[in-house]
C-alpha positions in Angstrom: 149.0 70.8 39.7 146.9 72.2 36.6 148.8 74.1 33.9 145.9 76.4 33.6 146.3 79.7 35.3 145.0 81.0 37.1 142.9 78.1 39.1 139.6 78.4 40.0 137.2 77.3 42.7 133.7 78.6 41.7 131.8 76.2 44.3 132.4 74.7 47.7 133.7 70.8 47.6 130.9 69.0 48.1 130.7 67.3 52.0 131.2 64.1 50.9 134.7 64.9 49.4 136.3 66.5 52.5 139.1 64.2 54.0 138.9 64.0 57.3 141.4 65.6 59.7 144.3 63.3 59.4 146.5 65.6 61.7 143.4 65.0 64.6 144.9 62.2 66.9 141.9 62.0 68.3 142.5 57.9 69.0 145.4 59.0 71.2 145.7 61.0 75.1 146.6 64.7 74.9 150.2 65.2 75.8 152.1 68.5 77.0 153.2 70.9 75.1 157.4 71.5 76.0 159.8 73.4 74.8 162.9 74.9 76.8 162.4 75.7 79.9 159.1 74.4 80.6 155.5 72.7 79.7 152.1 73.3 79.6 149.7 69.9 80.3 146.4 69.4 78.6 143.9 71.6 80.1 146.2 74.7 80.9 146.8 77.2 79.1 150.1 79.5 80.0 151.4 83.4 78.9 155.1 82.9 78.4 157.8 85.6 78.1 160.3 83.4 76.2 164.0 84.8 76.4 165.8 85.0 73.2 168.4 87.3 72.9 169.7 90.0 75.2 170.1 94.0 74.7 173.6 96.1 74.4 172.9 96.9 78.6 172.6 92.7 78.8 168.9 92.8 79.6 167.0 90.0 78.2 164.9 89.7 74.9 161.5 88.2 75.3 159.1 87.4 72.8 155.5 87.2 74.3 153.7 83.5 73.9 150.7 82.3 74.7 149.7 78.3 74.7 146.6 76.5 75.1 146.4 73.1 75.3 143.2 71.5 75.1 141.9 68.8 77.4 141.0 66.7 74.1 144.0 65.6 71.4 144.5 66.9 68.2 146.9 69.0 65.9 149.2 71.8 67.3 148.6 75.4 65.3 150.8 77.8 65.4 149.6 81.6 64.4 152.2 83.7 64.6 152.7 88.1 63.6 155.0 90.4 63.7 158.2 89.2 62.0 158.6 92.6 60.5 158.1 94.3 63.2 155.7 97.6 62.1 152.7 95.0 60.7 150.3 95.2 63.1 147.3 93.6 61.8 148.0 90.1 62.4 149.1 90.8 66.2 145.7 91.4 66.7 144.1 88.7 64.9 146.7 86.3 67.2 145.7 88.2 70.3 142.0 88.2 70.0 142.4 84.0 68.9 144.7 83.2 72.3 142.4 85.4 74.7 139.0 86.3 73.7 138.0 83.1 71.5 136.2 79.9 73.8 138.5 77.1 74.0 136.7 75.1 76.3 136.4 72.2 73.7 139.8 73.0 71.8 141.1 69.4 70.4 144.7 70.0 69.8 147.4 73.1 70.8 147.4 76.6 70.3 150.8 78.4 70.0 150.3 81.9 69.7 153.3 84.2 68.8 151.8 87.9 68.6 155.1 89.8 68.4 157.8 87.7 67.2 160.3 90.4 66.2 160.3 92.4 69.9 163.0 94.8 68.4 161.2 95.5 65.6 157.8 96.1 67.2 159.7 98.5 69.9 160.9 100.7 67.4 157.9 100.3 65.1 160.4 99.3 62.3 160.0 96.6 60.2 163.7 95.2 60.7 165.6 94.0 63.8 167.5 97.3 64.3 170.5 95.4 64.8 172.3 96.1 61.4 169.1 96.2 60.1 168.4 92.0 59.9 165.0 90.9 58.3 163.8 87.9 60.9 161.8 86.8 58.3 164.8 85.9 56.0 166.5 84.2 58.9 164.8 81.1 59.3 165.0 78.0 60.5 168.2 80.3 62.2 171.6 78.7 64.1 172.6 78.9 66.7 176.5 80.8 66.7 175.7 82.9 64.0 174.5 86.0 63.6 171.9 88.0 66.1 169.5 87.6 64.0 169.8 83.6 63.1 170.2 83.2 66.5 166.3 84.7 67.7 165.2 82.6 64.5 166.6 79.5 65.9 165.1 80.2 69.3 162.0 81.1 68.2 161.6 77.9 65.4 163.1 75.2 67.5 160.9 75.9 70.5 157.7 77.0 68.9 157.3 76.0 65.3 159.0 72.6 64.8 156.8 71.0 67.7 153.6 72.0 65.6 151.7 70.4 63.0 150.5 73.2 61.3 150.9 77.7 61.2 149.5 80.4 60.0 152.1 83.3 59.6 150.6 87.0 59.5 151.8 89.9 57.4 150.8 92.9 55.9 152.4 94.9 53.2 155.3 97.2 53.4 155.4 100.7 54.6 153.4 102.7 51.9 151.8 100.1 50.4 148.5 98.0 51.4 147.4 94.5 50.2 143.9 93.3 49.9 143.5 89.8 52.5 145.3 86.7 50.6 147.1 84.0 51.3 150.5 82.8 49.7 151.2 79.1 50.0 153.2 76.0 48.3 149.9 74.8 46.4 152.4 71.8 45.3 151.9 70.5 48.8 148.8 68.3 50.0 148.5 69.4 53.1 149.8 73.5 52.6 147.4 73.6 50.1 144.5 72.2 52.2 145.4 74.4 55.3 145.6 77.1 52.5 141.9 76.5 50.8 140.9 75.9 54.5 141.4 79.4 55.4 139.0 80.8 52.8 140.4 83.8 50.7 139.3 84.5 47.1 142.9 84.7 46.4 145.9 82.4 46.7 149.1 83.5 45.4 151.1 80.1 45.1 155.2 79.7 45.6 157.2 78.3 48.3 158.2 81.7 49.1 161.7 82.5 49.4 164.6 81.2 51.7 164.4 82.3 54.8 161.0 82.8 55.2 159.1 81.4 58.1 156.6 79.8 55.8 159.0 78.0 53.5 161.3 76.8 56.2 158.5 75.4 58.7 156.9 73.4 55.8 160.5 72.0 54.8 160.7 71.1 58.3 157.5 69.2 58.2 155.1 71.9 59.7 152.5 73.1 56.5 152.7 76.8 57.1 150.9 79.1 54.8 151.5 83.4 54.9 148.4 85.4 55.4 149.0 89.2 53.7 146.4 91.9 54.9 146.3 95.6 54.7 148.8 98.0 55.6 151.4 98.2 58.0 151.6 101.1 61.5 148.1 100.5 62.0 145.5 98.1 63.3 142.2 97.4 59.9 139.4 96.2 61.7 137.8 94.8 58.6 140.8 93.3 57.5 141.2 91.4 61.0 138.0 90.1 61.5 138.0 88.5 58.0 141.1 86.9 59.2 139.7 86.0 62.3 136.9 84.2 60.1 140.1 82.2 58.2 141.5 81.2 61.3 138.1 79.8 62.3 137.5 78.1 58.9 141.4 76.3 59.8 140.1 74.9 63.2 137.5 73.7 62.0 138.9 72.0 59.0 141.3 70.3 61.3 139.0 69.3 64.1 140.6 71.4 66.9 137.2 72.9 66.8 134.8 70.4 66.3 131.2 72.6 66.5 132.8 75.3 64.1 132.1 74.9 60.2 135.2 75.5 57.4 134.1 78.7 55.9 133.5 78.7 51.9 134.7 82.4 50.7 132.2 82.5 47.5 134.7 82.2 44.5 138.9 81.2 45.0 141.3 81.7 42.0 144.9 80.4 42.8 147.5 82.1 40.8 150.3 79.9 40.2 152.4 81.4 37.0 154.4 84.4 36.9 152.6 85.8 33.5 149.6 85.7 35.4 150.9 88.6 38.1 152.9 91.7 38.4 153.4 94.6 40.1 153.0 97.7 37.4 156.0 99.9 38.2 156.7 103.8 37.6 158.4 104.7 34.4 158.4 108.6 35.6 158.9 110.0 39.2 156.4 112.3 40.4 153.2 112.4 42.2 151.2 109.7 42.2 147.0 110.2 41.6 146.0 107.0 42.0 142.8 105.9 40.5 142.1 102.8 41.6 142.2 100.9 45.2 143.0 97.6 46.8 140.5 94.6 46.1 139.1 96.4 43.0 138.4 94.6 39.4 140.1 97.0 36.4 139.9 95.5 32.8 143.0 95.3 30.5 143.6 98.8 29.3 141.7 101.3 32.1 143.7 103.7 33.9 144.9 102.5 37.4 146.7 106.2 37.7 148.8 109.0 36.4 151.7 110.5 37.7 152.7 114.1 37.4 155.4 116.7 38.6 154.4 119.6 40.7 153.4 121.7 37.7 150.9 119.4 36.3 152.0 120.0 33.2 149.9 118.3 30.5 152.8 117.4 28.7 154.8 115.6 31.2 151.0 113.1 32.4 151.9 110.0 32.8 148.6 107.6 32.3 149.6 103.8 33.6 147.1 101.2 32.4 146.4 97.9 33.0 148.0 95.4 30.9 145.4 92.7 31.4 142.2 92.3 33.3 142.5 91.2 36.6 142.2 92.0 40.2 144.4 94.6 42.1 145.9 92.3 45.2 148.4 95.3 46.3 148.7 99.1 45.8 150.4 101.9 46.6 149.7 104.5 49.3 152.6 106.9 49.4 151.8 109.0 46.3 155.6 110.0 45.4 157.7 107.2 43.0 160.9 107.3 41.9 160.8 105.4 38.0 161.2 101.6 39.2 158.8 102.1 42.2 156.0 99.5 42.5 153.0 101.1 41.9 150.1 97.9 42.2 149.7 93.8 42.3 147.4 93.2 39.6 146.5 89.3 39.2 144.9 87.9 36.3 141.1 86.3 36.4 139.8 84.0 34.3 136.7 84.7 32.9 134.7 82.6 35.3 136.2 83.6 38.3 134.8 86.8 36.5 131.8 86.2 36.1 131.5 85.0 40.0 133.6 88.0 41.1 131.0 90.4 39.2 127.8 88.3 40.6 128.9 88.6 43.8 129.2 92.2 44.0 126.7 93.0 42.1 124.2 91.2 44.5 126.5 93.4 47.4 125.5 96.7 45.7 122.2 95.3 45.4 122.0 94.5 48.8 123.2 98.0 49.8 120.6 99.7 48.3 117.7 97.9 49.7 119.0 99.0 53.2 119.2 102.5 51.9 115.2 102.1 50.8 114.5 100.4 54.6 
């Protein structure tokens, strides 16, 4: 890995570079897809209500699942949501994948977990409501231990560690939104080429920490890469089709979709040291006017927002500026802070990825305006 941050990618590899799909065993017969309990055979496809864990009253926990296993071999993909149970985007990038997309000529498997944390999603809280367990911090899980290791264990044994591949789909926190990008262990070949397969402008690299479904399936052998979007308690069209347009860049990357092209996002900058991001924090509780949004370009010293107290008191403004140039990845949406509360993301550009970022949407505004004329 470079020691220049942040990487950039100002043009699309050339054709001749790509590797081909060494995950596509396209030399070999499709085999089922098992896991506990059952199999689907190449050419089916199957809606699954897996058991996992069982209510106070004794009922059972299902997660929904949905397979499809093509009639031609190739690489299993799992795209799994809803970890934290209140982010919503990604169960509908997962859905529309497993039931509205044409996988008459799929090469490989599709595992599709819409709602992994069924608790969660039930009481549109982001946490198992048992004792308040993050799922996403339980992984790979055990079995005999806690509730929450144990639905993690479940979940991983039967429907991660058979795959090849996953995409895992987030969205920020409660009060808090994130432009679309994708976090991933760049220092790995094949996370970082599902990763620049996927197509966002920005990759934000790490293992991620333990727990994590991402950073536990890629130990375990299965590349896995997290895909952040938007905001949580709500379904972002734009947000989801763009997604939808990564997903279809993956597929095609690894042959499971052989007529479909890998998607080139315009300009990629891959942000791989800590001095090179931050999230701006509150020095001063108040009210939060925030200035700027998610996805926008501020320069080192312009006002991202001020906070106030009810008076709006001149005395007692609070102006927060940007310590560096860069691009704002995550920001707030609840305008109250307490001092310590995260206020924006703000990744640092270099000046090329500048100079691509500004083309770009300068040709966009340029673009908008001849419509308006038409």
């Amino acid at each position: 890995m470079s020691d220049d941050v942040p990487r950039d990618d100002l043009e699309p590899p050339d054709e001749a570079t790509v590797t081909p799909p060494d995950l596509d065993a396209s030399g070999d017969d499709p085999e089922p897809f098992t896991y506990n309990g059952g199999r689907v055979d190449p050419g089916e496809s199957a809606n699954i209500r897996y058991g996992i864990s069982e209510t106070y009253l004794g009922d059972p926990v299902r997660i929904p699942v949905t397979i499809v296993n093509g009639e031609q071999p190739g690489p299993t993909v799992f795209l799994s949501a809803a970890a934290h149970g209140d982010e919503l985007n990604g169960i509908e990038v997962v859905r529309e994948v497993a039931h509205d997309w044409n996988h008459a000529d799929l090469h490989g498997t599709l595992v599709c977990l819409p709602v992994m944390n069924v608790p969660g999603f039930l009481a549109q809280e982001r946490y198992l409501p048992i004792y308040d367990r993050d799922l996403n911090r339980s992984f790979p899980g055990r079995e005999g231990s806690t509730s929450a290791r144990r639905m993690a264990h479940r979940i991983f044994t039967n429907f991660i560690e058979p795959c090849d591949l996953g995409l895992d789909f987030h969205t920020s926190t409660r009060g808090r939104t994130n432009m679309l990008h994708v976090r991933a262990n760049m220092d790995d070949p094949t996370v970082a080429r599902v990763a620049n397969a996927f197509s966002s402008n920005v990759i934000i690299a790490g293992e991620g920490p333990s727990g994590t479904l991402r950073r536990e399936a890629t130990d375990a052998g299965v590349p896995t890469i997290t895909v952040e979007m938007g905001e949580a308690h709500r379904f972002q069209r734009r947000l989801i089709d763009r997604a939808l347009t990564g997903v279809a860049s993956v597929l095609a990357e690894f042959g499971c979709h052989r007529d479909s092209a890998v998607h080139w996002p315009g300009w990629r900058t891959v942000i791989d040291d800590d001095d090179e991001k931050t999230w701006i924090r509150a020095d001063a509780g108040g009210i939060v006017d925030m200035k700027r949004g998610r996805g926008e370009l501020v320069r080192e010293g312009e006002v991202i927002c001020s906070i106030t107290n009810p008076f709006k008191e001149e005395d007692d403004i609070e102006t927060v500026e940007a310590p560096f140039t860069g691009l704002i990845v995550g920001v707030l949406e609840n305008p109250v802070v307490y001092p310590g509360n995260p206020l924006c993301h703000l990744v640092g550009l270099s000046q090329d990825t500048l100079t691509a970022l500004e083309r770009e949407r300068g040709e966009g505004r340029a673009r908008s305006r001849s419509r308006l004329r038409d």
